[in-house]
C-alpha positions in Angstrom: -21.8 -24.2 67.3 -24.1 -23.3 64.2 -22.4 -20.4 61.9 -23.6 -18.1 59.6 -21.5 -18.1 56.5 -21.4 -14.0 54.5 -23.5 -15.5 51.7 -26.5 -16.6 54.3 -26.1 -13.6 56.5 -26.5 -11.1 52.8 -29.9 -12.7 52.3 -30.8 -12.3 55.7 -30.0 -8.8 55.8 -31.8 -8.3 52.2 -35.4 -9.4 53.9 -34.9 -7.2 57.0 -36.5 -4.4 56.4 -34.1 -1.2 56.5 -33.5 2.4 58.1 -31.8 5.4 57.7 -30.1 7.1 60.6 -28.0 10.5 61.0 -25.2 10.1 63.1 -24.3 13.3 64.8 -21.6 14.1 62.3 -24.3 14.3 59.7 -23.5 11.5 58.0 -26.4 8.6 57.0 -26.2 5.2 57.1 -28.7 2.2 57.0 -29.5 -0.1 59.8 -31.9 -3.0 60.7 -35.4 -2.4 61.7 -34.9 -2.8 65.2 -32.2 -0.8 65.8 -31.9 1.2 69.2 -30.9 4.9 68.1 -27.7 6.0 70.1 -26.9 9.2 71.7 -27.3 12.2 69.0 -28.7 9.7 66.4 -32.0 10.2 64.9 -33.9 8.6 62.2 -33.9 10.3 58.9 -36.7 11.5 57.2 -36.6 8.9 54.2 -37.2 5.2 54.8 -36.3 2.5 52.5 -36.8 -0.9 52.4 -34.5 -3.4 50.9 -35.3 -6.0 47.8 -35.9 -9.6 48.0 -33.6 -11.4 46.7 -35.4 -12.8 43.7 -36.3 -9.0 42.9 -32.9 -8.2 42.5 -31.9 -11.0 40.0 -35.0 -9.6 37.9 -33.5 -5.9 38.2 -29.9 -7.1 37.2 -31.4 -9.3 34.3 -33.0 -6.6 33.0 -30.1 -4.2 32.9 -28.2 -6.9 31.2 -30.8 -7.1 28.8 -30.8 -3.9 28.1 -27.3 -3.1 27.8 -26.7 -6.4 25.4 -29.3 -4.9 23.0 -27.8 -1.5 22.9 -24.4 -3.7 22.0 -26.0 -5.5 19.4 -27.6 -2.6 17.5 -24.2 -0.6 17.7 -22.4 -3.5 16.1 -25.1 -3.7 13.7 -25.0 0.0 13.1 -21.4 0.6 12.8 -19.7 -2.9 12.1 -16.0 -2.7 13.2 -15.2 -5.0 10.4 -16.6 -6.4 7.1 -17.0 -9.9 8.1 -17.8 -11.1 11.2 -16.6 -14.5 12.2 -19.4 -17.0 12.0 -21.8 -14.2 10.6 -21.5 -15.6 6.9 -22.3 -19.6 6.2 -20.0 -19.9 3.4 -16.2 -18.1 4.6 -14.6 -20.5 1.9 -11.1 -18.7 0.7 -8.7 -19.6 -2.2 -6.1 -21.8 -0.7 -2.8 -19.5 -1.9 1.3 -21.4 -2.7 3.6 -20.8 0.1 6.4 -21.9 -1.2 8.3 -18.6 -3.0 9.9 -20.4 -5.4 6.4 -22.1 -6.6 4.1 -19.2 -6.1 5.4 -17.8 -9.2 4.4 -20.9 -10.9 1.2 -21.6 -9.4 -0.4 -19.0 -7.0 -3.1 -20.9 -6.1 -3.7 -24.4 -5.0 -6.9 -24.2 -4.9 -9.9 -22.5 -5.7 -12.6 -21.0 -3.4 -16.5 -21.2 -4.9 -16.4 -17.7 -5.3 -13.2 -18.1 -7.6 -13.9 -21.2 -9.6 -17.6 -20.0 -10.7 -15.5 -16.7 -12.0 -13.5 -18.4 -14.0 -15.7 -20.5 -15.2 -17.6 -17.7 -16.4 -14.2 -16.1 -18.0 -14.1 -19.8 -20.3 -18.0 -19.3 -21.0 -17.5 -15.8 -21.9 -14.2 -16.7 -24.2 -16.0 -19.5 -26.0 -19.7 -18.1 -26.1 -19.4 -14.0 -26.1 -22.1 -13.9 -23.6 -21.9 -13.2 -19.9 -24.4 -15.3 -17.6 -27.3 -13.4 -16.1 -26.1 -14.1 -12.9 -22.7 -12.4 -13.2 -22.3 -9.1 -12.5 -21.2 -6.9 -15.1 -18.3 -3.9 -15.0 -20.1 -0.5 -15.7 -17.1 0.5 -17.8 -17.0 -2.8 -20.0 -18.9 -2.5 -23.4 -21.2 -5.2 -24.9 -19.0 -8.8 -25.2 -19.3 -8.2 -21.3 -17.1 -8.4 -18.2 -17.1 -9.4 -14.7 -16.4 -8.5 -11.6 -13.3 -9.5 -10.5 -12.9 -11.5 -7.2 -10.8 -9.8 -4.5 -8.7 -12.4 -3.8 -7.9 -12.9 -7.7 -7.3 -9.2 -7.6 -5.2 -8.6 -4.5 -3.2 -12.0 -6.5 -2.8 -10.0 -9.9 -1.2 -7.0 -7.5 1.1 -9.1 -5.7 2.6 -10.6 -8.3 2.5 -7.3 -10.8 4.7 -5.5 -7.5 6.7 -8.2 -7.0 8.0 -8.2 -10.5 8.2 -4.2 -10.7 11.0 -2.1 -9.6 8.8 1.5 -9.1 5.4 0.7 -7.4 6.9 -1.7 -4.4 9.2 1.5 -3.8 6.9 4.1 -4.4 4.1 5.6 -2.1 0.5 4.1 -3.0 -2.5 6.0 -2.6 -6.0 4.6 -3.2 -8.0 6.9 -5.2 -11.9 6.8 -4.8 -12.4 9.2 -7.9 -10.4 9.9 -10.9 -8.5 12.7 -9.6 -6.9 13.5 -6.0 -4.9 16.4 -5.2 -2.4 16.6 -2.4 -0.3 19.0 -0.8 3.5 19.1 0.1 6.5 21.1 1.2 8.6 22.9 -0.5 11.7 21.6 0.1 13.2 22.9 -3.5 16.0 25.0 -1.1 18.0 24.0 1.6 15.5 25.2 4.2 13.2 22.7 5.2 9.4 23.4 3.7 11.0 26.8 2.8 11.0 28.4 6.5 13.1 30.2 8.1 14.4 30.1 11.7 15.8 33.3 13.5 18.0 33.1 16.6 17.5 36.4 18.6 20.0 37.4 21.4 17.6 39.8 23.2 14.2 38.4 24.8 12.6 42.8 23.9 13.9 41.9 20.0 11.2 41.7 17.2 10.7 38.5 15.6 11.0 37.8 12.3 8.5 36.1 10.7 8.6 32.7 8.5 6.1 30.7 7.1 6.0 27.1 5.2 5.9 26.9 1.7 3.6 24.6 0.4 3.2 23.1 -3.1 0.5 20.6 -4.5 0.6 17.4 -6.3 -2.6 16.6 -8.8 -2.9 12.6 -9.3 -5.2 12.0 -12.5 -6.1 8.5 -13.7 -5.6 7.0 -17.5 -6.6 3.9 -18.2 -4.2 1.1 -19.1 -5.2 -1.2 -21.5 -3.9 -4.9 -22.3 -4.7 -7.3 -24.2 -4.2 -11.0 -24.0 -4.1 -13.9 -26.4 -5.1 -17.2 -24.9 -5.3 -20.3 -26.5 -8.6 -22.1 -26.9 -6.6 -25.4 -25.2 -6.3 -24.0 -22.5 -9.4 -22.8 -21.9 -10.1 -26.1 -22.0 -7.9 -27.2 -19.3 -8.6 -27.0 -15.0 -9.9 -23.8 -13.7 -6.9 -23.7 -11.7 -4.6 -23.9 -14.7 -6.6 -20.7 -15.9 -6.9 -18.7 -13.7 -2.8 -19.3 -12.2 -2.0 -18.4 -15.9 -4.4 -15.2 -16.3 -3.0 -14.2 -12.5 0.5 -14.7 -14.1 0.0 -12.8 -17.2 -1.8 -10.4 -16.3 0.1 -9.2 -13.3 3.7 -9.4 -15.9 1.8 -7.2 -18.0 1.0 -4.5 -15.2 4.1 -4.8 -13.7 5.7 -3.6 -17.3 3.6 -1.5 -18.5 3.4 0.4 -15.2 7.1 0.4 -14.8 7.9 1.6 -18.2 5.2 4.7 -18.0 6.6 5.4 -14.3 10.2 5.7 -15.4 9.5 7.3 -18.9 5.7 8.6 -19.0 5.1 11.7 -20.5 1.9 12.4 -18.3 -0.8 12.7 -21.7 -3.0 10.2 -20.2 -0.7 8.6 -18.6 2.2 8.6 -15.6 4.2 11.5 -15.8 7.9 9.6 -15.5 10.7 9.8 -13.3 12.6 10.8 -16.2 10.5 13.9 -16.8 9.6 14.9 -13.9 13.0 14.4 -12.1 16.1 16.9 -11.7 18.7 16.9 -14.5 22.4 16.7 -14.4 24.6 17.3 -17.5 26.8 14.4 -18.2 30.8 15.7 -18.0 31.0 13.6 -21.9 28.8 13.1 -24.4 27.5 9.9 -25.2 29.0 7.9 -22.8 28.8 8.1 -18.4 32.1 8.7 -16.8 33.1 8.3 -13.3 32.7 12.6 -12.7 29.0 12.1 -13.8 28.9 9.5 -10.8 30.1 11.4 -8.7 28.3 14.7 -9.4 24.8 12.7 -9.4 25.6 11.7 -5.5 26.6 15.3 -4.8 23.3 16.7 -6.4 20.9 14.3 -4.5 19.8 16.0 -1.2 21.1 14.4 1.9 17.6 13.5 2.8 16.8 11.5 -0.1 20.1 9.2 0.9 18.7 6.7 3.2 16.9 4.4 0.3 18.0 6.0 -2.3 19.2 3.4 -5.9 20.6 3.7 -8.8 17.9 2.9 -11.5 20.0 1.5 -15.3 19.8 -0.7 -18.2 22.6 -3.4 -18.7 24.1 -1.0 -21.3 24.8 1.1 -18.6 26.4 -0.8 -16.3 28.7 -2.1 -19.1 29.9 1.7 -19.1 30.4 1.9 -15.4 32.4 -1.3 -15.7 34.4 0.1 -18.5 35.5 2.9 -15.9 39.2 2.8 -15.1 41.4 4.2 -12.9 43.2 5.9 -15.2 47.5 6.4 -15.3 49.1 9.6 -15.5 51.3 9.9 -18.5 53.2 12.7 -17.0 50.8 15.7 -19.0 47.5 14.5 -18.1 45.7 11.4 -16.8 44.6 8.5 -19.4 41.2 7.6 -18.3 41.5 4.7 -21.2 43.9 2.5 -18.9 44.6 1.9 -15.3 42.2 -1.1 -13.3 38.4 -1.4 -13.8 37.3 0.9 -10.4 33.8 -1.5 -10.1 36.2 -4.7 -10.0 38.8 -4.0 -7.6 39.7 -8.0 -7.0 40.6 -8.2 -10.8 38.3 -11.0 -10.9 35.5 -12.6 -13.7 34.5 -15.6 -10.8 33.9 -12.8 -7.9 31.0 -11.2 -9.6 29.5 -7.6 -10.3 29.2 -5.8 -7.4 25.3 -5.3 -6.5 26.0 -1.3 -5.3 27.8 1.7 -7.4 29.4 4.1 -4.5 27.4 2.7 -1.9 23.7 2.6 -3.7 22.4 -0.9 -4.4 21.4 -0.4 -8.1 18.4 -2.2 -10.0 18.4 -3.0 -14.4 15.8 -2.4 -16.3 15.2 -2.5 -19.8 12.7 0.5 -19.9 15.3 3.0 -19.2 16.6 4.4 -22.9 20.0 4.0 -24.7 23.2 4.6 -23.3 24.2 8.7 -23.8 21.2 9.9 -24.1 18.7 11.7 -21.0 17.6 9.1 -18.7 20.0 6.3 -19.3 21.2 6.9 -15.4 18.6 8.0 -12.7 19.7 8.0 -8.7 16.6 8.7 -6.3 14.6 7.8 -3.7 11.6 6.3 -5.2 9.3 6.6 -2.2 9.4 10.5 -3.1 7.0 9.1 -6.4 3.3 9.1 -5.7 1.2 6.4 -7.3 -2.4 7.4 -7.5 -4.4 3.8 -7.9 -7.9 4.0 -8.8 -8.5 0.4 -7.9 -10.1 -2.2 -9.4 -9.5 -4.5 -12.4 -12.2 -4.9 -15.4 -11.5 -8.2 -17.4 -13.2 -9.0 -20.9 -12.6 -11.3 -23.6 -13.6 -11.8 -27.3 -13.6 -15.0 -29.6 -13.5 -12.9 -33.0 -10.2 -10.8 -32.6 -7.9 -14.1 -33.1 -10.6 -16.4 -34.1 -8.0 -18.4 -37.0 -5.8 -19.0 -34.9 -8.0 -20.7 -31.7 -7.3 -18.0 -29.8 -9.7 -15.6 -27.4 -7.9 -12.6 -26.4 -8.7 -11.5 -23.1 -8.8 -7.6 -22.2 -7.8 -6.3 -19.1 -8.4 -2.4 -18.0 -6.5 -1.3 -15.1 -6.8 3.0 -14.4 -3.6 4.8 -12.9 -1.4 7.6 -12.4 1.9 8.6 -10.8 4.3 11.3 -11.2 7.5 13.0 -8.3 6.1 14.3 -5.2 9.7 16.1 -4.8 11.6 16.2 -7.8 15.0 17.1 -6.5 15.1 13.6 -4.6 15.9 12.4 -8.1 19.0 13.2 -10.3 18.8 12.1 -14.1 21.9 12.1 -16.1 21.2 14.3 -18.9 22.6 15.5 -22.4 26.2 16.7 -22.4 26.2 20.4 -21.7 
């Protein structure tokens, strides 16, 4: 017996010409030509008359069509990324060190296009003092000429600088698009958070009090850092790779430093407004040395908060005071703080190490912190309360006249930035005795 499969019977039933009926509910629905109407059916008023088949593959196409177009121009119009895959003929990227240990020797392996005809153009610069037409010069750079400084070389110079800093891979980071950016933030200079105040009322008639959030501003404006860096003329002679893994190398030490130094100990004329100065003070209990009270004080004054990631932040000077700290004997009219066991070494052991925390907080040393007994010499906080206003970008330049007897080109590098304490009571600086 011959049967007719759904697909055949579809087609069929698209070239039969179709009809509308009411049923006697009021309801329509479509039937075949020559249908016989029922009892309380009629034919509706409206006729239609199904599609071929091969008219319906042109209506769908064309809906496709015009629905991929619309896709295409929104994509077009409002790219969802920068780069799309397969858009560009020549996606060639630096091929970057994995290895930790290595990466601080060499970042890159090997150089993209993009990369190689950069530095290339750094050693023509060095050795002629003129940049090539076809680079593009920094608007800020003055006549010996600049370039424009590859992303990935950028992004490598960052890496490293944050990797050897203590502030900025702590701190909060805010891209700046012009040279200044204010922000807002709470209050939180009391106990009450943002400064409000919350009433309990026993009554559901009773008034309620009022309370409102007090709000303070932060204003993040740029200087520009400046460094300069000797190269010799050898070198410049050597790979492109060798160059431009020593310029990513120097140049990002240099950062790292310099940025440091002006976060912990800037003055804000110009430059960073430090941690030091822009912190909350805390009168050491002796002058010019730290004693185990001032330890002890600085974790009462820091806000419970500003615990979770909070460090201690001291030069080696320091610590050699902390580790001086002893237990102190009682001689029967007061204590002797001068003998008794070192508190930081409780194993009475050289071969067990320094502890890497002091009560609890991990610490970090730095040399940009100043002398022992003097404001500063000990800071506790939580460094992600410090904002870091980045204005992005990296101008380099080089001269062959500045160290020209000694086959040398010193290279220039101008980086702008700013940073100072969002909340200043989530750091405590030892100060001056009282």
């Amino acid at each position: 017996m011959k049967t007719t499969t759904p697909c055949k019977k579809a087609r069929k039933q698209l070239n039969q010409k179709m009809k509308t009926i009411k049923k006697p509910d009021g309801t329509e629905v479509e039937v075949a030509d020559d249908y016989t109407l029922e009892e309380g059916e009629e034919f509706a008023e409206v006729e239609t008359e199904t599609e071929t088949e091969g008219e319906e593959e042109k209506k769908l196409g064309k809906i496709l069509d015009t629905k991929i177009d619309k896709i295409v121009k929104a994509i077009r119009e409002n790219p969802t990324r920068s780069k799309i895959l397969g858009a560009e003929p020549n996606m060639e990227k630096s091929v970057l060190e994995v290895d930790p240990y290595m990466r601080k020797i060499r970042p890159f392996v090997k150089l993209s296009g993009k990369m190689e005809d950069f530095v290339n153009g750094v050693r023509e610069l060095a050795k002629t003092g003129i940049v090539s037409k076809t680079k593009a010069l920094q608007e800020s750079d003055d006549t010996a000429g600049g370039f424009l400084v590859p992303e990935e070389f950028q992004a490598e110079v960052i890496r490293f600088a944050t990797e050897a800093a203590i502030v900025r891979p702590r701190a909060r980071v805010i891209p700046m698009k012009g040279n200044t950016l204010t922000l807002p933030k709470l209050d939180q200079s009391n106990y009450k958070f943002a400064g409000i105040d919350i009433s309990w009322e026993g009554d559901e008639g009773d008034e309620k009090e009022e309370s409102q959030p007090k709000f303070g501003r932060i204003t993040l404006k740029v200087g520009k850092m400046i460094g300069l860096c000797p190269v010799s003329d050898d070198l410049l002679s050597d790979s492109a790779i060798n160059l431009a893994n020593f310029l990513v190398a120097i140049f990002g030490e240099a950062i790292a430093y310099e940025e440091d130094k002006q976060f912990l100990m800037g003055n804000g004329m110009k430059k960073p407004l430090g941690i030091v100065n822009c912190g909350t003070s805390k009168a050491r209990t002796s002058a010019g040395k730290i004693v185990y009270e001032d330890l002890k004080h600085m974790v009462e004054q820091l806000p419970a908060w500003a615990d979770a990631g909070a460090r201690w932040l001291l030069t080696k000077a320091a610590l050699t005071e902390i580790l001086d700290i002893k237990s102190g004997i009682y001689t029967g009219a007061a204590v002797d703080e001068t003998e008794g066991f070192p508190l930081m070494l409780p194993g009475f052991s050289i071969a067990a190490g320094i502890p890497k925390t002091i009560l609890g907080y991990p610490y970090d040393l730095t040399d940009k912190l100043p002398a022992v007994g003097t404001k500063g010499d000990l800071v506790l906080g939580n460094l992600s309360a410090y904002y870091i206003g980045d204005r992005g970008g990296l101008a380099v330049a080089s001269s062959i006249h500045d160290r020209f007897r000694y086959d040398e080109t010193t290279f220039r590098f101008v980086k702008r930035v700013d940073g100072q304490c969002a909340l200043s009571n989530a750091f405590v600086i030892l100060d001056d005795h009282a």
